[in-house]
C-alpha positions in Angstrom: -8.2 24.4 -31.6 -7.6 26.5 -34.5 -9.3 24.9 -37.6 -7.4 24.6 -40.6 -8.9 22.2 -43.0 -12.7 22.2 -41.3 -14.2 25.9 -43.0 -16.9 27.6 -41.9 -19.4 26.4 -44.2 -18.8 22.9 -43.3 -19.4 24.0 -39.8 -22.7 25.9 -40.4 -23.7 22.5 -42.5 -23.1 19.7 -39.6 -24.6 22.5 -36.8 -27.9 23.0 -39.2 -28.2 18.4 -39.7 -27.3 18.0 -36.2 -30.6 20.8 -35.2 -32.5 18.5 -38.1 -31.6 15.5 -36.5 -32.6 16.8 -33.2 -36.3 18.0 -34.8 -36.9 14.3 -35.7 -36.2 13.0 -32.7 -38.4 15.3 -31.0 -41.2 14.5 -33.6 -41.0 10.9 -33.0 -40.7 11.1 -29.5 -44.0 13.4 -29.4 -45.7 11.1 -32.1 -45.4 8.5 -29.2 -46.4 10.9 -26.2 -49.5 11.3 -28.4 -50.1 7.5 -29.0 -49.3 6.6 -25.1 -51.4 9.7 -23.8 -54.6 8.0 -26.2 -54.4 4.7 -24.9 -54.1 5.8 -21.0 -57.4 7.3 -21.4 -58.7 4.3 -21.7 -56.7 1.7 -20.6 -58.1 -0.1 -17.3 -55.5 -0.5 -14.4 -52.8 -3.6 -15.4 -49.5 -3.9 -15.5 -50.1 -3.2 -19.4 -51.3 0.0 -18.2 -48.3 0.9 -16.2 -45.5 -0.1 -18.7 -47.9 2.4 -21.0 -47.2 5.1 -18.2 -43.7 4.1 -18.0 -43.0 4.7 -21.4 -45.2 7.4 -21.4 -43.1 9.2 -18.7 -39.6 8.4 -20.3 -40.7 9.4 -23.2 -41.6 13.0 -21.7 -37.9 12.8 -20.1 -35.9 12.3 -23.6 -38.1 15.0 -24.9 -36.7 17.1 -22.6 -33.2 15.8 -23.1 -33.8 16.3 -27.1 -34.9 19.9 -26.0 -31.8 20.4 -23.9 -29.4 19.2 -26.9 -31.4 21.6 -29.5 -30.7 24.6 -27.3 -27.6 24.1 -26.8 -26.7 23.6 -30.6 -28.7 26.9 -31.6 -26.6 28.4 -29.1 -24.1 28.2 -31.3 -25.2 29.9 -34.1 -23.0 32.9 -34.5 -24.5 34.3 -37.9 -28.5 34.0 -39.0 -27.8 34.3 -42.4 -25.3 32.1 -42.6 -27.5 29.6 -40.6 -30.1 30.1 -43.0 -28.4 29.2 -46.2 -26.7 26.1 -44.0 -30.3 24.9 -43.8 -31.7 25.2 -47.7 -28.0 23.6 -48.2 -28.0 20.8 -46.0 -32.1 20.4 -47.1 -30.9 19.9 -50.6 -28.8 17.3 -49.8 -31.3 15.3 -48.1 -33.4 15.9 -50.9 -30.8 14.3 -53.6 -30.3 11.4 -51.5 -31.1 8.4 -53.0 -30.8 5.7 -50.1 -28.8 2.2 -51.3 -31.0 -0.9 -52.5 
């Protein structure tokens, strides 16, 4: 398709949220790895322990998945510089918001 109302700035804006969005979810994800690795250290064997591991180890997975998605949006970067100033744009924005009451 041939955009014709969609210009490149806007592109370079939802590419540089979307990688944002992907960062978070990878820091949340780790965030738990971290809590679930800490508590298997010490947890005795129970089936508390296990669903620990379990989440532990599907955690690991979508980390990967999250690391899949992020390499395949930077791989669509076509200019640095314009990714650069898509960043400090879209940044701004998420500074200004102001969520609804």
């Amino acid at each position: 398709m041939k955009y014709t109302q969609l210009n490149q700035t806007y592109r370079d804006d939802v590419l540089a949220q979307a990688m944002y969005g992907r960062e978070v979810e990878w820091f949340h994800f780790d965030f738990d790895r971290i809590n679930f690795a800490k508590m298997l250290e010490t947890l005795p064997s129970s089936p508390y322990r296990d669903n620990v591991q379990q989440r532990h180890d599907e955690t690991l997975d979508r980390m990967a998945t999250v690391d899949a998605i992020y390499a395949a949006l930077a791989s669509q970067i076509t200019d640095l510089d314009a990714h650069a100033a898509a960043i400090v744009r879209t940044t701004e924005k998420r500074k200004n918001h102001v969520p609804a009451k």
